[in-house]
C-alpha positions in Angstrom: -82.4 -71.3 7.2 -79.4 -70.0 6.2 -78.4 -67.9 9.6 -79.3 -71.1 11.4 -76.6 -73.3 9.5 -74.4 -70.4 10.1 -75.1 -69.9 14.0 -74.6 -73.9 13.8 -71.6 -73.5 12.2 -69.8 -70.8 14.4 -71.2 -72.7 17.8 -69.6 -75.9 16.6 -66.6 -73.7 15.8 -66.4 -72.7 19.5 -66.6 -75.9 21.0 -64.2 -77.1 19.0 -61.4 -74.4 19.5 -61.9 -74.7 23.3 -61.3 -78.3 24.2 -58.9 -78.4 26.6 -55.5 -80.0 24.9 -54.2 -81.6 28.2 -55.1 -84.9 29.1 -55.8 -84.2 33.3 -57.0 -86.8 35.3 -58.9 -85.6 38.0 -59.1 -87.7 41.3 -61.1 -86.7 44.7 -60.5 -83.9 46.2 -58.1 -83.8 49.2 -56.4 -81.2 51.5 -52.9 -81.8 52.0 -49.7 -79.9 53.6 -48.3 -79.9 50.1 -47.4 -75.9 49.1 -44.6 -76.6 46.4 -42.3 -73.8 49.0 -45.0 -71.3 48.9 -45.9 -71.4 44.7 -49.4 -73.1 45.9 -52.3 -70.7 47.0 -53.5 -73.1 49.6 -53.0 -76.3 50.4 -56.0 -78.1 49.3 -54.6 -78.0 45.8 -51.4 -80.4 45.9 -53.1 -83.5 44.2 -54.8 -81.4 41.5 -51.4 -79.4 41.2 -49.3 -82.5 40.6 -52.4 -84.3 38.2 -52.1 -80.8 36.1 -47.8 -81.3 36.2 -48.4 -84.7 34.9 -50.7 -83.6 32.2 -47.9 -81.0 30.9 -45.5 -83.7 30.5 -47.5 -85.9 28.8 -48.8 -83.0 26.6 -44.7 -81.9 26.0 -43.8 -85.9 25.8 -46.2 -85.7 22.5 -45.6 -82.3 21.5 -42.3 -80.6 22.7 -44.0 -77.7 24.1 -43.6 -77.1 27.7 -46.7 -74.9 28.6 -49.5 -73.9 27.5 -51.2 -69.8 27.1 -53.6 -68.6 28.9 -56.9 -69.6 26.9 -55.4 -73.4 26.6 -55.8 -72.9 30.2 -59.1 -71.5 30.9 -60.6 -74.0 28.1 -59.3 -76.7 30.5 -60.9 -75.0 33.4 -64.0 -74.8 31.7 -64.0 -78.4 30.2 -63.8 -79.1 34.2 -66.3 -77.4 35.4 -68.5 -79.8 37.5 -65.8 -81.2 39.0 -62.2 -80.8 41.2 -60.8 -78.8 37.4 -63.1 -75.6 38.6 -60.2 -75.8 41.8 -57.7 -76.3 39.5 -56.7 -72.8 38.4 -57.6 -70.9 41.9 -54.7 -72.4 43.7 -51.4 -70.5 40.7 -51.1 -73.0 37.9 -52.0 -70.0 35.9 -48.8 -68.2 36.6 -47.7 -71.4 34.8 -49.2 -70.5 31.2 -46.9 -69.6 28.1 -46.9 -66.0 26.8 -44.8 -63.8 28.8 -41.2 -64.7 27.9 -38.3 -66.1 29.4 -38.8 -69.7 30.1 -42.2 -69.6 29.6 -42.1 -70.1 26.1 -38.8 -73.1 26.1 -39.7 -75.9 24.4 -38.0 -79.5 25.2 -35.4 -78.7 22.7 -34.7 -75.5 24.7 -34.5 -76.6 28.4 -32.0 -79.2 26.7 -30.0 -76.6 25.0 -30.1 -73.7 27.3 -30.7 -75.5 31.0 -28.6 -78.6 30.3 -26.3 -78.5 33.4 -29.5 -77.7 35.3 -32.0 -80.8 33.4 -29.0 -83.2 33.7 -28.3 -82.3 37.4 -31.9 -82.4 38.3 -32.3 -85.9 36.8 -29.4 -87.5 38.2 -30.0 -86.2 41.9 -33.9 -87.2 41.9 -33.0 -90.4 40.0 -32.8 -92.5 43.7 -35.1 -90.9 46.2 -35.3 -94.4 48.1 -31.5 -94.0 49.0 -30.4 -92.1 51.8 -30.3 -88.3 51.6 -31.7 -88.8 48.0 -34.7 -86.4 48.3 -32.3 -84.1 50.3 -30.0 -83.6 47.3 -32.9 -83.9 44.4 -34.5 -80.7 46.8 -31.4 -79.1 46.8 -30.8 -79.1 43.3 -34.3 -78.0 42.4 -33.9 -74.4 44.3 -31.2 -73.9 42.5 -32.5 -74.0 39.1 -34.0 -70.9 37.7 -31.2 -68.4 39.2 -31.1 -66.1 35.7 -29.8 -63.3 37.1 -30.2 -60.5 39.6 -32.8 -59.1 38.1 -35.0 -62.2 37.8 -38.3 -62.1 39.9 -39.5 -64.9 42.0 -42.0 -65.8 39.1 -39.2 -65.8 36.4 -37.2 -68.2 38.8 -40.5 -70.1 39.2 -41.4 -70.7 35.9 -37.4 -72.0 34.9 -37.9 -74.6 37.4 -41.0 -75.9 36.5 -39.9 -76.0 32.8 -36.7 -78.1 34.1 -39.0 -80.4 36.0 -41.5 -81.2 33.2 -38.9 -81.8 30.9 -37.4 -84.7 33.0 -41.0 -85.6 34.3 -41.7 -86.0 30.3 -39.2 -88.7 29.7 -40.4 -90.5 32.3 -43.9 -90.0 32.5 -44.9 -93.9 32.6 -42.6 -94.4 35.1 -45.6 -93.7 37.1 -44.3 -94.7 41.0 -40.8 -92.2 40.3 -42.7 -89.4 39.3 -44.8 -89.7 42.4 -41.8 -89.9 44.7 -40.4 -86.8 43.3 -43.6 -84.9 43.4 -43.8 -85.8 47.1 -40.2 -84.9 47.5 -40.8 -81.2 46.0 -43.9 -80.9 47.5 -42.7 -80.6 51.1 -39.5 -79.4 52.3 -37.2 -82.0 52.9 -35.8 -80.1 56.1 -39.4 -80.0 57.5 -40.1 -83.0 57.5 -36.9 -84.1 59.2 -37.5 -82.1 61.7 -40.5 -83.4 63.1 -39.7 -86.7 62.5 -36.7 -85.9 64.8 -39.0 -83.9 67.3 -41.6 -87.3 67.2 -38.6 -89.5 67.6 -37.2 -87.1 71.1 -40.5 -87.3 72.3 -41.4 -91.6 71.5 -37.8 -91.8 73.5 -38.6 -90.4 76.3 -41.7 -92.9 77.0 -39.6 -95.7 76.5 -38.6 -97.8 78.8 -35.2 -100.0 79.8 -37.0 -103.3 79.0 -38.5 -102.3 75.9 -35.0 -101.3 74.6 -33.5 -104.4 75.3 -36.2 -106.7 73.7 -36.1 -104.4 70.6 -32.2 -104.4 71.0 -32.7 -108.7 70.9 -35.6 -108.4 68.0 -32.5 -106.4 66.0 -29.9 -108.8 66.5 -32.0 -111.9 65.7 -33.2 -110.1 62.4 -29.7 -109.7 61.7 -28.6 -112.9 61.7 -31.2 -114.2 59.6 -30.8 -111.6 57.4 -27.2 -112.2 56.8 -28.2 -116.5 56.9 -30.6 -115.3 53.8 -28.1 -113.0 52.0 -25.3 -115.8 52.1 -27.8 -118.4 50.9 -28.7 -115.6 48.6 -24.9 -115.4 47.1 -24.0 -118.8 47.2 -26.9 -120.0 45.0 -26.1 -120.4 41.4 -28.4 -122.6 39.9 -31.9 -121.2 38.8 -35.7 -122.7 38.4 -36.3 -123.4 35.2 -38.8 -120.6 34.0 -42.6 -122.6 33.4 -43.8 -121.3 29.6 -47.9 -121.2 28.5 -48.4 -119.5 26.1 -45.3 -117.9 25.5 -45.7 -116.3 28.9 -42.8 -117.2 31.1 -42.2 -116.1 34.4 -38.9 -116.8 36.1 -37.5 -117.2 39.7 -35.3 -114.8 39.7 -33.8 -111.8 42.3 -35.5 -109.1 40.0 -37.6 -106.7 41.6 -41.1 -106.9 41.9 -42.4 -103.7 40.0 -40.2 -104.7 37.3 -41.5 -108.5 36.7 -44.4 -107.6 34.8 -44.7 -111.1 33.4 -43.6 -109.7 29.7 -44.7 -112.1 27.1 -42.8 -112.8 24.0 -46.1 -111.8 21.8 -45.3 -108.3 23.8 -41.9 -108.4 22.5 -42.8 -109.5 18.6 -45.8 -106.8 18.9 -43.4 -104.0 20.4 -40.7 -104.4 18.0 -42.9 -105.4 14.5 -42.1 -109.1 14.5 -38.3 -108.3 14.7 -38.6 -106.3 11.6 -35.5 -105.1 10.0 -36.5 -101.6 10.2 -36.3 -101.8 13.9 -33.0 -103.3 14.2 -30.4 -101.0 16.1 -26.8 -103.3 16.4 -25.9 -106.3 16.6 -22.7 -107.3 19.0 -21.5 -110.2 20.8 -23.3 -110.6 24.2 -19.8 -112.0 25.5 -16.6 -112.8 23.9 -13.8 -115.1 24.9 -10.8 -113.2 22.9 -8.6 -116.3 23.7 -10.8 -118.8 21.3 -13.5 -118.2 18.7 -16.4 -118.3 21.0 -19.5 -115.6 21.4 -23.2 -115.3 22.7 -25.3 -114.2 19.2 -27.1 -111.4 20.4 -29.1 -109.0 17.9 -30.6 -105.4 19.5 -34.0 -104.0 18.3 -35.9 -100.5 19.1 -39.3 -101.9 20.4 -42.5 -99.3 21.6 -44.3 -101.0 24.5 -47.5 -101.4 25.3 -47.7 -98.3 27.5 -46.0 -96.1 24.6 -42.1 -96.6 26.6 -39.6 -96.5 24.2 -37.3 -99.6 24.9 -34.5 -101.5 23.6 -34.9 -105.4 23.4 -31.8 -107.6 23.1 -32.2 -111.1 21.5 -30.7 -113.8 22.3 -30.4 -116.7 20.8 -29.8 -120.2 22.3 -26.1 -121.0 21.3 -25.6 -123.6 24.3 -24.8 -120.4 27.0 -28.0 -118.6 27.4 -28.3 -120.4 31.2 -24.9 -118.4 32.0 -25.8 -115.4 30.5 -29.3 -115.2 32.0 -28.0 -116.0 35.1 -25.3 -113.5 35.6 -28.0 -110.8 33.6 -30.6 -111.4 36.6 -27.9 -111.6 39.5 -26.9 -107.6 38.0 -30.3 -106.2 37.8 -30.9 -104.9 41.6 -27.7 -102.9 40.5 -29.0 -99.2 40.2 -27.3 -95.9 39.1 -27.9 -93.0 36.2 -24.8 -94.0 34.4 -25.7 -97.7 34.8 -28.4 -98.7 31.8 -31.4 -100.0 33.5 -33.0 -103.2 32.9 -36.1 -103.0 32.4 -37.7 -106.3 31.9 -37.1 -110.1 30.6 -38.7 -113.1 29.0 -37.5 -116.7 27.7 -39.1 -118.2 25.1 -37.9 -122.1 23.7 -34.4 -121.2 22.0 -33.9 -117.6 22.8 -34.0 -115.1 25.1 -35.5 -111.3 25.3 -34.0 -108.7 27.7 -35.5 -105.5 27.7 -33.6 -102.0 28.1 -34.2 -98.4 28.5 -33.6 -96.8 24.9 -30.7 -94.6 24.8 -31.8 -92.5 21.9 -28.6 -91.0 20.9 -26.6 -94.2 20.1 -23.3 -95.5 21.6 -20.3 -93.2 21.7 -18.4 -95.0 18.6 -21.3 -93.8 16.6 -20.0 -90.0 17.6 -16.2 -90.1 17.7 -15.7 -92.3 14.2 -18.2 -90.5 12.2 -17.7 -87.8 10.1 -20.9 -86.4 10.2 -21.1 -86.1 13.8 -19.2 -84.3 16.3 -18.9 -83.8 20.1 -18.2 -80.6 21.6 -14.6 -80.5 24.4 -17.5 -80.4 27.1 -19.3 -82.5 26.3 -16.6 -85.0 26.1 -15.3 -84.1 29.3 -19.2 -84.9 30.5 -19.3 -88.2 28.7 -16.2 -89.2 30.4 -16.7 -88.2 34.2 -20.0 -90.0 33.6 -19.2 -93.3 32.8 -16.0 -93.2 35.3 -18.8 -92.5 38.3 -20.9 -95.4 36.6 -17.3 -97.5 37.4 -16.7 -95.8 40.5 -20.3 -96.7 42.2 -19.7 -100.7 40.5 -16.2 -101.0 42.1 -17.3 -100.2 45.7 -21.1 -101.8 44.7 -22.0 -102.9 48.5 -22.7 -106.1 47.6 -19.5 -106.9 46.4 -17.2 -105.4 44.1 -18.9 -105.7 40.2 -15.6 -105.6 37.2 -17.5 -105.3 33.9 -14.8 -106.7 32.0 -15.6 -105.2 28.4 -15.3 -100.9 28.8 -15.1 -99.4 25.7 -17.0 -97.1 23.1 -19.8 -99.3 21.7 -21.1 -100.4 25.3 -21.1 -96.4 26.0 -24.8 -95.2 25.5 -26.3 -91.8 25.0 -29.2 -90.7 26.4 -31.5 -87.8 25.1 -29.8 -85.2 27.9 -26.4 -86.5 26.5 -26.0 -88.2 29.9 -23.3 -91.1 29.5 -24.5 -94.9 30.8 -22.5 -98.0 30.6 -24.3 -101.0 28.9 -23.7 -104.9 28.5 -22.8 -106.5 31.4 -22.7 -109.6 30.0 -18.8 -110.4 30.9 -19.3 -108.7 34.3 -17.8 -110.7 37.6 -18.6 -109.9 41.2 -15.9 -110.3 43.5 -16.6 -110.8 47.1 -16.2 -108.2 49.6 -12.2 -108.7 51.2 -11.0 -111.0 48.3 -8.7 -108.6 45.7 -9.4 -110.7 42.6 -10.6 -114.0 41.5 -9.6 -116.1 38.9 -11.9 -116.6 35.2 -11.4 -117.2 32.0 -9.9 -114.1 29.9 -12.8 -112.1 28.2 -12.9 -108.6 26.5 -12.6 -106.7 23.4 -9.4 -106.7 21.8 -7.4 -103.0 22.2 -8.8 -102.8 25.6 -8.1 -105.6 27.8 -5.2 -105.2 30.1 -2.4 -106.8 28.8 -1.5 -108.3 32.7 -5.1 -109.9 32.7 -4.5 -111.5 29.6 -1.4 -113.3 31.0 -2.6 -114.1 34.3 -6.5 -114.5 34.1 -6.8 -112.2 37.2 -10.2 -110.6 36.9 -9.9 -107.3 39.5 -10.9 -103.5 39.1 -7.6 -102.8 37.4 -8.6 -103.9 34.1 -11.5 -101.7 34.1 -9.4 -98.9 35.2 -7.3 -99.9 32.0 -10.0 -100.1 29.7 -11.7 -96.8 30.5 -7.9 -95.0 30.3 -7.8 -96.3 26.5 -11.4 -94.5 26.3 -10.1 -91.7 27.9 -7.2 -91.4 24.9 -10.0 -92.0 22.2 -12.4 -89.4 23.2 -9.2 -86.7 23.3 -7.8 -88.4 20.0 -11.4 -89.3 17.8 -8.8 -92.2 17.0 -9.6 -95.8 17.1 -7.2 -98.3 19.6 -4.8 -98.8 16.6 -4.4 -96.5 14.0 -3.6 -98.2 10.7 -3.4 -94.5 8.8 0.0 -94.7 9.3 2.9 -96.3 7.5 3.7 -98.5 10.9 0.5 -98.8 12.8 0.8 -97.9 16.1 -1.2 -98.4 19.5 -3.1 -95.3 21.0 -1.4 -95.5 24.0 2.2 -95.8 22.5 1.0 -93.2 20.4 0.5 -91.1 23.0 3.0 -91.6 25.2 5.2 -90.4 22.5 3.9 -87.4 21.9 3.8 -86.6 25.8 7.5 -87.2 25.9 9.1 -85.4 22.8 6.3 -84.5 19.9 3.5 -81.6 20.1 0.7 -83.2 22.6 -1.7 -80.5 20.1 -1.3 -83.1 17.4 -2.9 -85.7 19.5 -6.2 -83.5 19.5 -9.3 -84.7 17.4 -9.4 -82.6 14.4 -13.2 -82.6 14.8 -12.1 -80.2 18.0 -11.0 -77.6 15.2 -8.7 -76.5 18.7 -11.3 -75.6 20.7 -10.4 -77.0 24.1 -8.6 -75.8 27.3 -4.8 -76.6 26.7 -4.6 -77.2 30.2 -7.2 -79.5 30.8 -6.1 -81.5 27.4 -2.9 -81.9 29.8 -4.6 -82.8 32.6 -6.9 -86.0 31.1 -3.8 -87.5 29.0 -1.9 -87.6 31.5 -4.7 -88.9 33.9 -5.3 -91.4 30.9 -1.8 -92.8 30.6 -1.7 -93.4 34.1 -5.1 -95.6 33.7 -3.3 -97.8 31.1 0.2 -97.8 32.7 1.4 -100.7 35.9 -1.6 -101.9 37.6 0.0 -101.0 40.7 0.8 -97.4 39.5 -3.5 -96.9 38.1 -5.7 -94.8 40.2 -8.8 -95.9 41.7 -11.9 -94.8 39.7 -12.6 -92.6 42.4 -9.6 -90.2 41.9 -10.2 -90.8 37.8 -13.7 -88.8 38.4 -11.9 -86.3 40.7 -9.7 -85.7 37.6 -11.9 -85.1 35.5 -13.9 -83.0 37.4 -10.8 -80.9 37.9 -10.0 -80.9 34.2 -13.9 -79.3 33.9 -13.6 -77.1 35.9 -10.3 -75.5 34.1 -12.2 -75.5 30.9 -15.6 -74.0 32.2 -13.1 -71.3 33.9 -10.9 -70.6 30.3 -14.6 -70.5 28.6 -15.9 -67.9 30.5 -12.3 -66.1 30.3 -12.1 -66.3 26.6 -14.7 -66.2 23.5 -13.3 -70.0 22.7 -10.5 -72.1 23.9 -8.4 -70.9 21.0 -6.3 -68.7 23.1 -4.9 -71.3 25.4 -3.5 -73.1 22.1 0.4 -73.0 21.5 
């Protein structure tokens, strides 16, 4: 009796050590021209390829571990058997197992720490594959991943890239429709398929006749002009439907797009964020703020976990006479679409308030980093923060659509993501100014310390302010010093501050202390000038679009002095 129980007992053992720890979902079996550039064995294995990819993102999503050994593997295979899994490892997912060194073994923390330029790159080139050249440039940037070294075999390089690719795959995993588009993207060569799109299209031309171009040519010009007849009704409109409520459930007429209108409920938004429970409460701010007269949206920001496991943040809104305005000009913003842009997600009206729902930016807002004492942001990283958020400006500035001001720049509407990547948030206050007019005319809004001073005499909403704004940023992330500093006998304005130190004191003495002098002299030089000359005559400020080629400059010098020097002490005077 005894032996039995014990051959029982080691059996159930078995089983039990080799259940397979990846959740793959296993669809019909299809051959496809998918070969990854060669990793693939044939091609009948792209869809069971990309279903095992998805599996190790969702398995690193919930663990931080990247891949998994050998035996994790084959207990997969043989949990499988039966089906498409026994195809699963013939076609070189095994090269992808944990074990022999390198990347192999990186965890998310890793890729994050060691591969940083090559996750954040990665992510913010595959971020658009709908735009034009966007799987070009996301293709691009994934061969170049994994370069170690001379010495690293095509397996190494192999293995660096997938690590980089689950990593960003595993902070989006629910984002089910992206993940496919970048699968399909790195699947196939980008160049390829161009190709014989360009050899179908030479081909399809020469069958065509005069006629059938000029109807087509006709067909174009009248789907033009209704096009444009749309777009200007489009623009012109400013009043809304009100939303129709049952049940809490409202669903509104608005320009959102359609995979984003998923009819959230306000019992989703209690149930994702506890009932509004204090515990999940992140900030509270004012949506929009008149600095003329005593006058604000109430708006209160929660952490919320939907249904689907997405971590999100939910902005509440309550009812205080503007919540039409502020709806309005939220919904009119959300086709707007970049990686330094916060993305919104979702919305729902209830009676009296008002949900709008965010990706979480898990790291905070950038006040939480340059006024603490406890935390502290290396040179680079500064310099990253800041060329960030000026292409986030750039890309609103010359938005197609019309040329988007947002009014309100400064370090609490700067958000963190989990890569450190920098994305401006509330665009509450932000005005759209028709393509050919320079400016239009609104009431003066802003945060005092950062609104232009010629805005505030003349109401004149244009870029300039913005340019303003982000120059007094520009002087806090260099300083760690908030837009007046009242430390001093006479407090005095950053920028005053600064100019003053530039013209006859030590420009060193301007540096946060948190620095401890690690930073490229040079570039220091570089972004205060580059900052004064944000905040200086609006017809003296540069365009965001030399700001970022600043900055870029001023990274490059400190990269260069980095790699010249053990730390940036010896460029100090």
């Amino acid at each position: 009796m005894i032996p039995i129980l014990f051959i029982f007992s080691l059996v159930t053992s078995v089983l039990a050590t080799d259940k397979c720890v990846l959740d793959i979902q296993v669809s019909s079996l299809s051959c496809e021209s998918a070969s990854w550039d060669g990793f693939l064995d044939n091609n009948c294995c792209e869809s069971s390829f990309e279903e095992y990819l998805s599996a190790l993102a969702k398995h690193a999503n919930q663990t931080g571990t990247i891949f998994v050994n050998s035996r994790q593997q084959q207990s997969c295979r043989s949990s499988l058997e039966g089906s498409n899994g026994r195809n699963l490892l013939s076609c070189g997912v095994e090269k992808l197992a944990s074990g022999s060194g390198s990347c192999s073994d990186y965890s998310l923390t890793d890729v994050s720490n060691k591969l940083e330029s090559s996750l954040t790159g990665l992510d913010q080139d595959c971020e658009s594959l709908d735009s034009r050249n966007g799987c070009g440039a996301c293709y691009e940037r994934w061969k170049k991943i994994g370069v170690l070294g001379v010495n690293s075999s095509v397996q190494e390089i192999d293995i660096c890239r997938f690590s980089v690719l689950v990593s960003m795959v595993s902070q989006k995993i629910y984002d089910t429709k992206w993940v496919q588009a970048v699968y399909q993207c790195l699947g196939q060569n980008p160049s390829d398929q161009s190709q014989n799109l360009e050899n179908d299209h030479h081909q399809h031309k020469k069958k065509m006749r005069r006629g059938l171009w000029i109807l087509i040519g006709g067909l174009i010009g009248i789907m033009i002009i209704l096009i444009s007849i749309l777009w200007f009704y489009f623009r012109k409109s400013v009043t809304r439907r009100s939303p129709e409520c049952k049940d809490g459930m409202c669903v509104l007429e608005s320009p959102f797009p359609k995979e984003l209108t998923t009819k959230l409920t306000v019992k989703d938004v209690y149930a994702a964020t506890n009932d509004l429970k204090a515990s999940n409460f992140i900030g509270e701010g004012n949506a929009g703020k008149d600095i003329t007269v005593d006058y604000f949206y109430l708006c209160k920001v929660y952490k919320g976990v939907l249904a689907n496991g997405q971590d999100v943040a939910i902005k509440h809104i309550v009812n205080d006479g503007e919540m039409e305005t502020f709806v309005r000009e939220i919904t009119s913003l959300s086709p707007v679409r970049h990686p330094n842009l916060v993305r919104l997600l979702d919305h729902c009206e209830g009676e009296g308030e008002c949900f709008l729902v965010y990706e979480l930016c898990h790291w905070g807002n950038l006040s939480e980093w340059l006024f603490s004492k406890d935390k502290v942001l290396t040179w680079i990283q500064r310099l990253q923060i800041a060329i960030d958020c000026a292409r986030g400006l750039w890309f609103l500035h010359t938005y197609p659509g019309g040329c988007i001001v947002h009014r309100d720049i400064k370090p609490t509407n700067i958000l963190l993501n989990m890569n450190f990547q920098a994305k401006l948030a509330d665009f509450g206050l932000s005005k759209i100014i028709d393509t050919g007019l320079s400016h239009v005319s609104s009431e003066v809004r802003g945060t005092f310390g950062y609104v232009d001073p010629e805005y505030q005499k003349n109401s004149r909403v244009n870029p300039s302010g913005d340019v303003y704004s982000f120059g007094i940023v520009l002087l806090q992330l260099l300083s760690g010093q908030r837009v007046i500093n009242i430390d001093l006998q006479k407090p005095m304005p950053l920028g005053k501050m600064a100019r003053t130190l530039t013209r006859g004191g030590s420009m060193t003495e301007f540096a946060d202390p948190k620095l401890n002098g690690d930073y490229s002299l040079k570039a220091f030089e570089v972004i205060i000038n580059l900052a004064l000359s944000c905040i200086g005559m609006k017809q003296q400020r540069p365009s965001m679009e030399k700001v970022v080629v600043g900055l870029e400059k001023a990274l490059d010098m400190s990269i260069r002095d980095r790699s010249l020097a053990p730390s940036f002490s010896s460029d100090m005077v």
